[in-house]
VEXGU-911031 format. One record per residue: x, y, z of N, C-alpha, C in turn; residue in one letter; residue number from 1. Coordinates in pm, 1 decimal, padded with zeros to 6 digits. Example, Ala and Ser with C-alpha at 12.3 -4.5 7.8 and 13.67 -1.06 7.14 Angstrom:
<pts>
      n.c1      n.c2      n.c3     ca.c1     ca.c2     ca.c3      c.c1      c.c2      c.c3  aa    i
   01319.0  -00569.0   00780.0   01230.0  -00450.0   00780.0   01320.0  -00330.0   00780.0   A    1
   01285.0  -00225.0   00708.0   01367.0  -00106.0   00714.0   01290.0   00003.0   00787.0   S    2
</pts>
This chain:
<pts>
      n.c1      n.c2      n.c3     ca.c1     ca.c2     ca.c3      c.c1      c.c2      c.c3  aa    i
   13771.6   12492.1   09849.0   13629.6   12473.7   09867.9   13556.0   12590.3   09803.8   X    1
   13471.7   12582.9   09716.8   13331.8   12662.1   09681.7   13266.1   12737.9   09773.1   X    2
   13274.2   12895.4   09722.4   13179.4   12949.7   09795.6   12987.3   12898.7   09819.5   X    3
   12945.0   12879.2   09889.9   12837.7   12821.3   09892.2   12709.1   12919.0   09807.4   X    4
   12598.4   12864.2   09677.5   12476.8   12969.8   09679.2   12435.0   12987.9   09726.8   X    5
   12407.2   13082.9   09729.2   12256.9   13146.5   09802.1   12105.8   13042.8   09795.8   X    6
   12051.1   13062.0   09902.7   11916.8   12983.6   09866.7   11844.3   13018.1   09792.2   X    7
   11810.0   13034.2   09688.3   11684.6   13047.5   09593.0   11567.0   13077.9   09676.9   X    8
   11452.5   13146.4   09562.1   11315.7   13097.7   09638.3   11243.6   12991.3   09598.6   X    9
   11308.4   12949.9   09475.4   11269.3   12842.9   09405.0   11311.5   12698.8   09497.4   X   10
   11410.8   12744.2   09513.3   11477.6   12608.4   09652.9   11400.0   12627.8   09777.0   X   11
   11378.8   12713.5   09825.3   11290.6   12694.7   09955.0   11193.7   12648.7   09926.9   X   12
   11082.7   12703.4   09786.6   10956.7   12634.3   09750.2   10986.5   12520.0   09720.8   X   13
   11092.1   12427.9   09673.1   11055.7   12292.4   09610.9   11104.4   12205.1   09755.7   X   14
   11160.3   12285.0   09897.1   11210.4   12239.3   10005.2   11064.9   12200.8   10042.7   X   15
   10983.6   12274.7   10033.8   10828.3   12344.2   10100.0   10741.3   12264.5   10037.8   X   16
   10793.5   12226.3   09918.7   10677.8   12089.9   09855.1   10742.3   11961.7   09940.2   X   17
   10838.7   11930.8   09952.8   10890.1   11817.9   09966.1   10868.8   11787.0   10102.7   X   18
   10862.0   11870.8   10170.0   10806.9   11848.2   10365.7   10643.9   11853.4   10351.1   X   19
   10557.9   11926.0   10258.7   10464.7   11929.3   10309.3   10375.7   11763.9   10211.9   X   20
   10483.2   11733.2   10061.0   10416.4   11579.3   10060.5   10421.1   11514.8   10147.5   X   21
   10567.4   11469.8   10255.0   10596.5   11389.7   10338.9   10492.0   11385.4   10459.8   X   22
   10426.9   11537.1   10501.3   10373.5   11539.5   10616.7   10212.2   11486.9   10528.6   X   23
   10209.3   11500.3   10398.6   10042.0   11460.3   10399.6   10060.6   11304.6   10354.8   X   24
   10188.8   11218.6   10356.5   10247.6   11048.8   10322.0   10198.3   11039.5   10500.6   X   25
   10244.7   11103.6   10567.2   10254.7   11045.6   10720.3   10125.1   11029.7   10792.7   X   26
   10063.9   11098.7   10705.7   09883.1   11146.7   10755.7   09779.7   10992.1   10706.4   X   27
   09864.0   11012.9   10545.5   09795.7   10890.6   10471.8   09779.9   10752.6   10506.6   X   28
   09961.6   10737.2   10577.4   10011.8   10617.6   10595.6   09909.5   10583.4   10764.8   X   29
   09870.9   10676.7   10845.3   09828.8   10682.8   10905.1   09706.9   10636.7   10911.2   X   30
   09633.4   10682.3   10844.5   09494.4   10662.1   10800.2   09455.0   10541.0   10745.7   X   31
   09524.2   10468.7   10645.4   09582.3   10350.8   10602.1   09571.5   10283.5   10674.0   X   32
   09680.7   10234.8   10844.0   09689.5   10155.6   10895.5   09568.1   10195.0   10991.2   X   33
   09468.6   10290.8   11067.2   09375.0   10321.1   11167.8   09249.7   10226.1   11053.1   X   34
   09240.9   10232.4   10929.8   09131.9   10192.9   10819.7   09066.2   10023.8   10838.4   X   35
   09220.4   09999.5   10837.8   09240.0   09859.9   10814.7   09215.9   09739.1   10946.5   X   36
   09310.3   09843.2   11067.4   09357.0   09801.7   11233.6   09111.2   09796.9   11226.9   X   37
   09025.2   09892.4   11263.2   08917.7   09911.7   11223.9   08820.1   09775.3   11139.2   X   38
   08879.2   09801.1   11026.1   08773.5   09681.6   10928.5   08845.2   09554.8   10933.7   X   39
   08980.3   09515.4   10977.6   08975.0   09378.6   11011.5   08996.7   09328.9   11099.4   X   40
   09026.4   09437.3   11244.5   09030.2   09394.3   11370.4   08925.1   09397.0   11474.4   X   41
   08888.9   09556.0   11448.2   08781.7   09569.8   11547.3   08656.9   09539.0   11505.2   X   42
   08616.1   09571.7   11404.6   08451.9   09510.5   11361.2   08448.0   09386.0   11368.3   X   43
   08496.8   09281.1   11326.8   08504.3   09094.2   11326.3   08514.9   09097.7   11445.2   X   44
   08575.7   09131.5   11585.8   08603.5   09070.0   11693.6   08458.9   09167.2   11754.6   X   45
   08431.7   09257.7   11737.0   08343.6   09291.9   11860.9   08228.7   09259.3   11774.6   X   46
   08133.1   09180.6   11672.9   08055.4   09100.3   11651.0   08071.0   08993.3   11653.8   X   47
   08194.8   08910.9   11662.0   08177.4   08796.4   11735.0   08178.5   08787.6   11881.2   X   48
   08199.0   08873.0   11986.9   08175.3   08873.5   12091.8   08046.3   08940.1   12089.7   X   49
   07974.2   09010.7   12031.1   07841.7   09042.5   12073.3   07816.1   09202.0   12107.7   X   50
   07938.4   09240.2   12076.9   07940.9   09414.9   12144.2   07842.0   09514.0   12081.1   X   51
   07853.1   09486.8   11894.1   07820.3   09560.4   11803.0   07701.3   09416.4   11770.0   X   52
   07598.3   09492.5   11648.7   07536.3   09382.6   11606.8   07607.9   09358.8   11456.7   X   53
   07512.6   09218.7   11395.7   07571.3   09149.4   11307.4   07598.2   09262.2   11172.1   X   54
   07486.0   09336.4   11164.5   07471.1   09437.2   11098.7   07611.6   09536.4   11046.3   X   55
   07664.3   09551.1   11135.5   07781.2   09644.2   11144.5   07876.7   09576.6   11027.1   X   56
   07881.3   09390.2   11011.2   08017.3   09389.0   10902.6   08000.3   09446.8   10771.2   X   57
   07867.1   09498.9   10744.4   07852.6   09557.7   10653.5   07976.2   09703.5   10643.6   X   58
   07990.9   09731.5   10705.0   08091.9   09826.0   10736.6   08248.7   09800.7   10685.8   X   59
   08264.0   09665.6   10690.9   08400.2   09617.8   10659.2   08450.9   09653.3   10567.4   X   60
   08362.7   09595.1   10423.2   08414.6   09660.3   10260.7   08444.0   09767.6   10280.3   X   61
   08362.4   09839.3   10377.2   08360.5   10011.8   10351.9   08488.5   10049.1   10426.9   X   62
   08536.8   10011.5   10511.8   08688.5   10036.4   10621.7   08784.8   10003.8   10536.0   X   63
   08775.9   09864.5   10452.5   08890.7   09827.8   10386.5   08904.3   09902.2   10264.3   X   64
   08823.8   09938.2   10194.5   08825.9   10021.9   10080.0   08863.9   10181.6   10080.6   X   65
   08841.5   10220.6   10211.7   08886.4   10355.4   10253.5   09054.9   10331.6   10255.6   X   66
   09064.4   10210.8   10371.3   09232.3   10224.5   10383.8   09287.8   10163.2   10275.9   X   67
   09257.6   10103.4   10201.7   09297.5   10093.0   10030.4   09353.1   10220.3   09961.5   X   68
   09234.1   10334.3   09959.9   09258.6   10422.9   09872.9   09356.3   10522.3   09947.5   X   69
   09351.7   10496.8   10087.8   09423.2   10628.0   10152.8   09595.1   10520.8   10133.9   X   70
   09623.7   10392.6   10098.6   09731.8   10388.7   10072.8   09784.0   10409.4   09918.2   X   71
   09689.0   10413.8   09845.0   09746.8   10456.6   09670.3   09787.3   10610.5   09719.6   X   72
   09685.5   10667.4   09801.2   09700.9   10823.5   09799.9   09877.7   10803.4   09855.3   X   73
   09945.9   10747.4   09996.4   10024.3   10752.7   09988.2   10134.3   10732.6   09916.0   X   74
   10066.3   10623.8   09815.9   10182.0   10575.7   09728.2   10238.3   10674.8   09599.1   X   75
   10112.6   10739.4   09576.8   10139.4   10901.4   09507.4   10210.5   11006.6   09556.6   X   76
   10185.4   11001.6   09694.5   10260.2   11069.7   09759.6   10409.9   11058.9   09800.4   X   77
   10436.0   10957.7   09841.7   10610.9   10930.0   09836.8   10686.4   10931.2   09676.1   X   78
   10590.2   10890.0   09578.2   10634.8   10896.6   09442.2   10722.6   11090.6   09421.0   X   79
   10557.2   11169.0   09465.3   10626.6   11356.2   09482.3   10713.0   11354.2   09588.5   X   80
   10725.3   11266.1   09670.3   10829.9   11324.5   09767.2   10946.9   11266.5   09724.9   X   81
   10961.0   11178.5   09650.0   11139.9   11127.8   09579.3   11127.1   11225.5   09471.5   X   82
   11060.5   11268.2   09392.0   11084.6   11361.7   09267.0   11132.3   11468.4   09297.4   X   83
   11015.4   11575.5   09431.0   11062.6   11658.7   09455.2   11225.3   11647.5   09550.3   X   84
   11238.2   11538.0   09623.3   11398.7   11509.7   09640.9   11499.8   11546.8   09597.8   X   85
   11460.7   11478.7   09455.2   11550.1   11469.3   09336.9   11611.5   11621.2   09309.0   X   86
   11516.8   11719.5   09321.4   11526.2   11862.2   09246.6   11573.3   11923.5   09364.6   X   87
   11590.1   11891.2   09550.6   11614.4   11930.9   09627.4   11825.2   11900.5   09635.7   X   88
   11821.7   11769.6   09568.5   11916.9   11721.1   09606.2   12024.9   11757.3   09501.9   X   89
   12007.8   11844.2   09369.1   12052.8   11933.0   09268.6   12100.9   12053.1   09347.7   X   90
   12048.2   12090.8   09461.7   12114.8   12184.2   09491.5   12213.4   12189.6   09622.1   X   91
   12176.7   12074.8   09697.1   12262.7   12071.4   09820.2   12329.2   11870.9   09741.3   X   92
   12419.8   11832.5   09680.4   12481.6   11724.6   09653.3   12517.4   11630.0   09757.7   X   93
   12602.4   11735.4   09860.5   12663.4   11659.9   09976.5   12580.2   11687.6   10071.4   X   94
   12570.9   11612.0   10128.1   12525.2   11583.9   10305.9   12605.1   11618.1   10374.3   X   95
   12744.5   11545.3   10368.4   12846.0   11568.9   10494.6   12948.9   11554.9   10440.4   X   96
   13007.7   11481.7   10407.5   13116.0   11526.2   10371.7   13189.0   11554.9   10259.0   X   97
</pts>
């Protein structure tokens, strides 16, 4: 068996990109589904019951178009988090065994 390298700082930084895309994918993906759950659940049902006025579906385009863009943002984002992977996974090959 191979003595193991040393960690780089270059490996901790591209470790340090790769957790902190994932944590701003989890934020996105988040935002995404609160956007959408919002402009096609809650606005349509609480103006057809009468809660909000009619006024408000104006709001809809605007909910769905937010959680639109906050899912490209994620989709950019998991794109850097397999790349930076890629350059993570050059240095540790094996997992386990």
């Amino acid at each position: 068996m191979l003595d193991p390298d040393p960690i780089t700082m270059s490996v901790w930084a591209d470790i340090n990109s790769v957790l902190l895309f994932l944590g701003i994918y989890i934020v996105l993906i988040a935002t995404f589904a609160a956007s959408i759950l919002v402009g096609v659940a809650f606005i349509p049902s609480l103006v057809s019951t009468g809660h909000i006025p009619k006024s408000a579906m104006k709001l809809l385009p605007v909910a769905v178009a937010f959680g639109v863009l906050a899912l490209i943002g994620a989709g950019v984002f998991m794109a850097l988090v397999v790349i930076g992977y890629q350059k993570v996974d050059d240095f540790f090959p094996r997992w386990f065994f």
